[in-house]
Structures are given as C-alpha cells and as structure tokens.
TORPA-4810 file (N, C-alpha, C, O; in nm, 3 decimals):
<nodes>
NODE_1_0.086_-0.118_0.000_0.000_0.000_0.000_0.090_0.124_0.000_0.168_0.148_0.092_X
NODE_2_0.071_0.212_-0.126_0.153_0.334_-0.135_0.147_0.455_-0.022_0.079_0.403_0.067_X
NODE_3_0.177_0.569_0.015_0.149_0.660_0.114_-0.013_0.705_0.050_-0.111_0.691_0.122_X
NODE_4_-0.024_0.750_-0.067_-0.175_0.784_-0.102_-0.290_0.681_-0.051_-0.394_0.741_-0.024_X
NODE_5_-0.296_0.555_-0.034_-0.356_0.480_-0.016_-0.361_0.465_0.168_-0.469_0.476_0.225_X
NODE_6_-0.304_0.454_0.202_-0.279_0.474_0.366_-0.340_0.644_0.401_-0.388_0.656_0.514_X
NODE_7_-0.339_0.760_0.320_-0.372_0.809_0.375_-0.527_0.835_0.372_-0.592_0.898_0.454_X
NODE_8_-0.569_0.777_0.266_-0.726_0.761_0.215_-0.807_0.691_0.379_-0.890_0.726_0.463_X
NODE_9_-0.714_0.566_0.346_-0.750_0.447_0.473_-0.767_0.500_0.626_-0.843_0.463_0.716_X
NODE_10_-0.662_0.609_0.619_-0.688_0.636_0.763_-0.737_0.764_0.773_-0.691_0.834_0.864_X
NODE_11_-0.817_0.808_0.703_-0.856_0.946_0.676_-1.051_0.993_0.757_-1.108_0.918_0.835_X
NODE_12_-1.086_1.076_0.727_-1.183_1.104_0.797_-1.234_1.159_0.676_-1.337_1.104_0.638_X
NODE_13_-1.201_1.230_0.622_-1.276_1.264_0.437_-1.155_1.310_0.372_-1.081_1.400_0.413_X
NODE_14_-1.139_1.236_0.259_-1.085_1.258_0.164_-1.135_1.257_0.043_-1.241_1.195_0.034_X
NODE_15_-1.080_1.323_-0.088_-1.105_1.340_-0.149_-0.991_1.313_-0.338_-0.948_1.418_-0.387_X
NODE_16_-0.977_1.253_-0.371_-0.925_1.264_-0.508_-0.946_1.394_-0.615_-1.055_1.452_-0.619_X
NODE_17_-0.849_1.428_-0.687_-0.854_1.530_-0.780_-0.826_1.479_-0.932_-0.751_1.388_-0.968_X
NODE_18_-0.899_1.555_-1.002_-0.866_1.468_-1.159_-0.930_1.611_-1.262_-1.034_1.676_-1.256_X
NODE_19_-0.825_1.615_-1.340_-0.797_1.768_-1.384_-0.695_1.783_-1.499_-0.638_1.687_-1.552_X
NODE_20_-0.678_1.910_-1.532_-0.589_1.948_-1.654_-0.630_2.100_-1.623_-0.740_2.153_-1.610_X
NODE_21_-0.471_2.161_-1.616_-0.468_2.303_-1.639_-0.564_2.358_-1.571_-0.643_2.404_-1.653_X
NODE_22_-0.597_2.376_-1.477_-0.686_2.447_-1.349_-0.824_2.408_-1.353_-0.912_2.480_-1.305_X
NODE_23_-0.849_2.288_-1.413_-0.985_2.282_-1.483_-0.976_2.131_-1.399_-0.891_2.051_-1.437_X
NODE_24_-1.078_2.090_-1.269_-1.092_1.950_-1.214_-1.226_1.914_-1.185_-1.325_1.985_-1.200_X
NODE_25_-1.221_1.790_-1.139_-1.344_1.729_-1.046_-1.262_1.697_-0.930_-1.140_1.680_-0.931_X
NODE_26_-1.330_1.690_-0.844_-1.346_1.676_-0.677_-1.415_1.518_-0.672_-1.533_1.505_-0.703_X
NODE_27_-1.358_1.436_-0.645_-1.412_1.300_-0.655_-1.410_1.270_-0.451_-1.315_1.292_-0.376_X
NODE_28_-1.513_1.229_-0.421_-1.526_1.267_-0.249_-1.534_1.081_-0.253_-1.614_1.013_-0.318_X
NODE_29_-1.429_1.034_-0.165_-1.370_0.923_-0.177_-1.448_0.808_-0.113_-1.453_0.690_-0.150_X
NODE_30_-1.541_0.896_0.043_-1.596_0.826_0.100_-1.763_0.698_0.033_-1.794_0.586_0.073_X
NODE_31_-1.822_0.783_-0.067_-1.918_0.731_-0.167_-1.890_0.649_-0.284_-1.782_0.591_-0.290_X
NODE_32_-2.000_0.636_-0.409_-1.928_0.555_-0.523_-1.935_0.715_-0.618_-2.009_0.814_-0.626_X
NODE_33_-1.760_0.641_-0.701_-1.715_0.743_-0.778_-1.714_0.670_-0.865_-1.604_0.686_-0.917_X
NODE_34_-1.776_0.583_-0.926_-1.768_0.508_-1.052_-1.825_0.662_-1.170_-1.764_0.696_-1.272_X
NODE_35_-1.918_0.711_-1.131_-1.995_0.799_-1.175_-1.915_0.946_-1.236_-1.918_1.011_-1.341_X
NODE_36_-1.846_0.954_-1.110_-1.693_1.124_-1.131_-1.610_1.059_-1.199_-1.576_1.121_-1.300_X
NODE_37_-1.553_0.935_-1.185_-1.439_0.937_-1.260_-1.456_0.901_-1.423_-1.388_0.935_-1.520_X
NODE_38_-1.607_0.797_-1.410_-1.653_0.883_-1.594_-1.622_0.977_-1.625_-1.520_1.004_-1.689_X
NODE_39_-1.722_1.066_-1.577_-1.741_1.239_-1.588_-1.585_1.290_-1.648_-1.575_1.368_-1.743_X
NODE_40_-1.498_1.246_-1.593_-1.360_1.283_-1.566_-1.272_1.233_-1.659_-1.171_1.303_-1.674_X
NODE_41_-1.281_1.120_-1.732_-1.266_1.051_-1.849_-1.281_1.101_-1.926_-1.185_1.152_-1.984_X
NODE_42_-1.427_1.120_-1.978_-1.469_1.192_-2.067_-1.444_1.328_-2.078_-1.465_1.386_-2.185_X
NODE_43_-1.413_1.370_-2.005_-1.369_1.562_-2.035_-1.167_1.530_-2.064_-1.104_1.632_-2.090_X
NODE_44_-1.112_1.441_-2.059_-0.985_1.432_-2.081_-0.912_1.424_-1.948_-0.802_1.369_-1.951_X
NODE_45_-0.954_1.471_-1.833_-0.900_1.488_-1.698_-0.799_1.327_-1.647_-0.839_1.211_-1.654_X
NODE_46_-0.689_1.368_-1.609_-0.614_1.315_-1.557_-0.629_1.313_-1.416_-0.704_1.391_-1.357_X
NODE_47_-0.518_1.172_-1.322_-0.536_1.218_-1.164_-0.438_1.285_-1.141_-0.337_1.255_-1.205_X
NODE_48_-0.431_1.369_-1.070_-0.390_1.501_-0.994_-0.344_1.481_-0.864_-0.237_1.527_-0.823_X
NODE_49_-0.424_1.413_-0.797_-0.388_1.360_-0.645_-0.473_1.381_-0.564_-0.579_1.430_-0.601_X
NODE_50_-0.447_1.346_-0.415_-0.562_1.351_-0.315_-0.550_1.422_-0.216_-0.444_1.447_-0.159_X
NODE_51_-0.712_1.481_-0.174_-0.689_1.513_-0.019_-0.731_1.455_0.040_-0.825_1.382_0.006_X
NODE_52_-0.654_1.460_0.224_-0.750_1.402_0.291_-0.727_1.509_0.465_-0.661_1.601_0.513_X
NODE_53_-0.830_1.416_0.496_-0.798_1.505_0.689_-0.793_1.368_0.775_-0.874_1.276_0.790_X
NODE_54_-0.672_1.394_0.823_-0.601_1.270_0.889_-0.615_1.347_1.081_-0.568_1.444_1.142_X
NODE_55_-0.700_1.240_1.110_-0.599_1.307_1.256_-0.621_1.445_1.283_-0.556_1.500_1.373_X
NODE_56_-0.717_1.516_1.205_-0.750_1.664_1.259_-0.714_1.733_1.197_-0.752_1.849_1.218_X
NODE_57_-0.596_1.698_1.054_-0.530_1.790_0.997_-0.523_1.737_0.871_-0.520_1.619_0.836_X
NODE_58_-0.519_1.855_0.794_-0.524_1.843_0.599_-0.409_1.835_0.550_-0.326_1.923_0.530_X
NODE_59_-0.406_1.687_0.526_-0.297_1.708_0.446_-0.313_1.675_0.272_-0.423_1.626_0.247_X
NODE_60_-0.236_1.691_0.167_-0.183_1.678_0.008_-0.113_1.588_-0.032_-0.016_1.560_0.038_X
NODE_61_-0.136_1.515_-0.151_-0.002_1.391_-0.230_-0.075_1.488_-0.344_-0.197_1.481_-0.362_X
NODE_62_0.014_1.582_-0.424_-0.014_1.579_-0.581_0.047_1.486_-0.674_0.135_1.429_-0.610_X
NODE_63_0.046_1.462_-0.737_0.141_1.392_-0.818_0.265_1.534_-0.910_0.247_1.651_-0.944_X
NODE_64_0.388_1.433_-0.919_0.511_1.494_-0.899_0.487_1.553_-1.043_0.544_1.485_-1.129_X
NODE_65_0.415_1.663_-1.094_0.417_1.751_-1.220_0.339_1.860_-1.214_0.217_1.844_-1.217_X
NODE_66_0.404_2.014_-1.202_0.381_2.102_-1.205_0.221_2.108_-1.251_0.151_2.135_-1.153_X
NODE_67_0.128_2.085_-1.404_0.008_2.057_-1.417_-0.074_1.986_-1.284_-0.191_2.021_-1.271_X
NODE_68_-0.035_1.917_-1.216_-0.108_1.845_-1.137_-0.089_1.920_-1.011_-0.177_1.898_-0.928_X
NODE_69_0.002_2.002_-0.976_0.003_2.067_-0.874_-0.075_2.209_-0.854_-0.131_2.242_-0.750_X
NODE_70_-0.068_2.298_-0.987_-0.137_2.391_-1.020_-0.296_2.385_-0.945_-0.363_2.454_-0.868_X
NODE_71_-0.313_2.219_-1.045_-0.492_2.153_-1.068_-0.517_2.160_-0.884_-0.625_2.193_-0.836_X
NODE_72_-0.386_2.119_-0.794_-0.468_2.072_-0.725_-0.432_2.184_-0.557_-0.442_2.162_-0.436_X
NODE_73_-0.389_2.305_-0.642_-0.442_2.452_-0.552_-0.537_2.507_-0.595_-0.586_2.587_-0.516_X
NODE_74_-0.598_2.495_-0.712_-0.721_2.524_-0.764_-0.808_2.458_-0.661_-0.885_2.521_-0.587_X
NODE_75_-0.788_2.309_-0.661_-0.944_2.213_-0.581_-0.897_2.257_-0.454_-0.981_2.212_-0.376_X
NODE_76_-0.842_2.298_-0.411_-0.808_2.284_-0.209_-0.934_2.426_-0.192_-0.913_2.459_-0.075_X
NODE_77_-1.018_2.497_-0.231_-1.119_2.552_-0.157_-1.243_2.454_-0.216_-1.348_2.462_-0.153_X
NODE_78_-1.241_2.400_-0.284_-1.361_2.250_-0.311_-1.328_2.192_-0.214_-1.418_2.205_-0.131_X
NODE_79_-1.223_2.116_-0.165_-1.199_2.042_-0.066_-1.255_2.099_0.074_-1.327_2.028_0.144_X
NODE_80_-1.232_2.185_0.099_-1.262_2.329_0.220_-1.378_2.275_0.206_-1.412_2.164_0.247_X
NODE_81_-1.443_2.354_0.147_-1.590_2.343_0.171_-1.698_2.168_0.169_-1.796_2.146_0.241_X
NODE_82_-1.642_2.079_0.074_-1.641_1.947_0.140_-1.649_1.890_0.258_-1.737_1.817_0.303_X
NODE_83_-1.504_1.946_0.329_-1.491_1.929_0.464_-1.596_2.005_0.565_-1.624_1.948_0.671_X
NODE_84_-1.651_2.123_0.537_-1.728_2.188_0.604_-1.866_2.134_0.598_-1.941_2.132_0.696_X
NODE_85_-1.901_2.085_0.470_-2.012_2.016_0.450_-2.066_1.907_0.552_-2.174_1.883_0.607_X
NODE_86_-1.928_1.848_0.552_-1.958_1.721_0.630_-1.977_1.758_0.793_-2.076_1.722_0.858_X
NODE_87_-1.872_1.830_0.843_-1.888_1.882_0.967_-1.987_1.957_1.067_-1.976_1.975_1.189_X
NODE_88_-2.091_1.996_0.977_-2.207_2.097_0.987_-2.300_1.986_1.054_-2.329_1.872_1.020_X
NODE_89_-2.326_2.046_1.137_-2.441_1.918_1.198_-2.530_1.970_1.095_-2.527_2.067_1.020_X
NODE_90_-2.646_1.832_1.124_-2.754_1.864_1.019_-2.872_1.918_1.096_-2.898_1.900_1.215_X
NODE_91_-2.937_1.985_1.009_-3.060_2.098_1.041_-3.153_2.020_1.096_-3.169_1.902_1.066_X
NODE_92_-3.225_2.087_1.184_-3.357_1.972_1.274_-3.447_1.981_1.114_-3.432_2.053_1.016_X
NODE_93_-3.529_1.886_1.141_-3.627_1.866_1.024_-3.738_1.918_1.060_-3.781_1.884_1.170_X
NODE_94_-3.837_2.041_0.953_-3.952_2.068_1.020_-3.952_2.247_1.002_-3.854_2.295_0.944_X
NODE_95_-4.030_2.313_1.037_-4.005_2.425_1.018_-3.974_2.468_1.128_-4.023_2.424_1.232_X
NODE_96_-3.883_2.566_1.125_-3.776_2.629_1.229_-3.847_2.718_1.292_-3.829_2.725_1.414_X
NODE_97_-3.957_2.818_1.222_-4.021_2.886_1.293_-4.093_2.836_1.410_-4.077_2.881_1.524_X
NODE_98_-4.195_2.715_1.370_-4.213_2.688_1.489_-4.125_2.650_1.605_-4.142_2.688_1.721_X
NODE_99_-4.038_2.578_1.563_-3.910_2.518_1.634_-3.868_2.642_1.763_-3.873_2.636_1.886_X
NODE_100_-3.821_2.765_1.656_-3.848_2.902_1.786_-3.958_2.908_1.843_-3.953_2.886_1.964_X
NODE_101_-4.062_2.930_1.796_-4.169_2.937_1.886_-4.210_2.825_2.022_-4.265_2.853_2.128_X
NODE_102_-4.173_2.725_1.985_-4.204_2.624_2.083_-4.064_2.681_2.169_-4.102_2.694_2.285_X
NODE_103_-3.976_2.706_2.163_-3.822_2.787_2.209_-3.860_2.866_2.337_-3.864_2.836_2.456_X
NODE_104_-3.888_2.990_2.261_-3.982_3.096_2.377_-4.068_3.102_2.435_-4.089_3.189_2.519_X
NODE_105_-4.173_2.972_2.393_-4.270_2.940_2.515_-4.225_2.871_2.647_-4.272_2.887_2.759_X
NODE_106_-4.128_2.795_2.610_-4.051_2.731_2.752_-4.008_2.885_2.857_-3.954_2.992_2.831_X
NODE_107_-4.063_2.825_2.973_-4.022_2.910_3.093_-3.921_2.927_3.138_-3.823_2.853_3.141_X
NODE_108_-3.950_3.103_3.210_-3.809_3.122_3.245_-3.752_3.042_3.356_-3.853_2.998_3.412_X
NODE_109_-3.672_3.007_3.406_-3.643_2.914_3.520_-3.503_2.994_3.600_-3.428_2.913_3.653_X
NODE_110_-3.476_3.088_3.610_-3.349_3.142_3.604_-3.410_3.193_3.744_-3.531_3.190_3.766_X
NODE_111_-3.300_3.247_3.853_-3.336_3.296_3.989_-3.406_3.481_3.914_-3.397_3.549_3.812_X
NODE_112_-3.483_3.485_4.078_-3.469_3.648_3.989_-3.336_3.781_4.058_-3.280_3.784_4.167_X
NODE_113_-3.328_3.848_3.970_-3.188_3.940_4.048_-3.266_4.068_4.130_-3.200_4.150_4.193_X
</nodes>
C-alpha cells in the first residue's frame, strides 16, 4: 500500500482530484465514484492527487508535475468546503419557525436578580 492509499485508509474525508490546467473534479472518496471518474474521463481529466484530513489535519499527495500541482491549488477551496459540508451538523427537520416558537414558550427558570 503506497502513502496515497494509507492516507485515504486512515482518513476522515478525503477526497481525489482529476484535472488538466486548473480545470478538475473533486471526486469525495468516501461514496461511489464510478460515476466522477466517468465524468472525468470523458472531459480528458487526468489524476492530480488527493486530499484528505487525517488526525485533525489536511494534508496533500499531488502527483510529482507542475500541471497536477497547479490543478490541485485550484481544488483545495472544493476540498474546504467538502470538509465543512460534512462537519455541519444537520438541520432539525420541520419548520424552524415553529421550532423558535415552541423555544420561547418554555419558561423562564433562572433565579430572579
């Protein structure tokens, strides 16, 4: 198993890059990419390399050619926001308004000053 592959494995989200000249897809590693790396085929796109967040921290493997390194400071705010995606707890289900309202009907319980 190469270092790219170990870091996929021990990763928390990662992501693959596949690109030409500032132009990529964001292939999100954890799902099926049978689907992106078509996509990615077909437009001519090469791999570029991966991200991932190991351990709390982001790290990069581009592959060793200037084109692929370019491609893959272009994807690192795709990646960003990926990562944020995932991290975001998810929204209660339902409408929020009421959600407040049922909020501010709960009593005050606090001493008084």
């Amino acid at each position: 198993m190469d270092t790219q592959e170990r870091m996929v494995m021990e990763s928390e989200v990662s992501a693959a890059v596949l690109g030409r000249a500032g132009e990529f897809i964001l292939v999100d590693l954890s799902g099926e990419t049978d689907a992106a790396m078509e996509a990615a085929r077909a437009r001519g796109f090469t791999y570029c390399g991966v991200f991932a967040v190991v351990n709390g921290q982001v790290t990069a493997r581009p592959e060793p050619d200037a084109d692929a390194t370019l491609t893959m400071l272009y994807a690192g705010l795709a990646f960003a926001h990926l990562v944020a995606d995932r991290l975001t707890p998810p929204q209660p289900k339902g409408d929020s308004v009421e959600w407040l309202t049922r909020l501010y009907a709960l009593p005050d319980t606090r001493p008084e000053a």
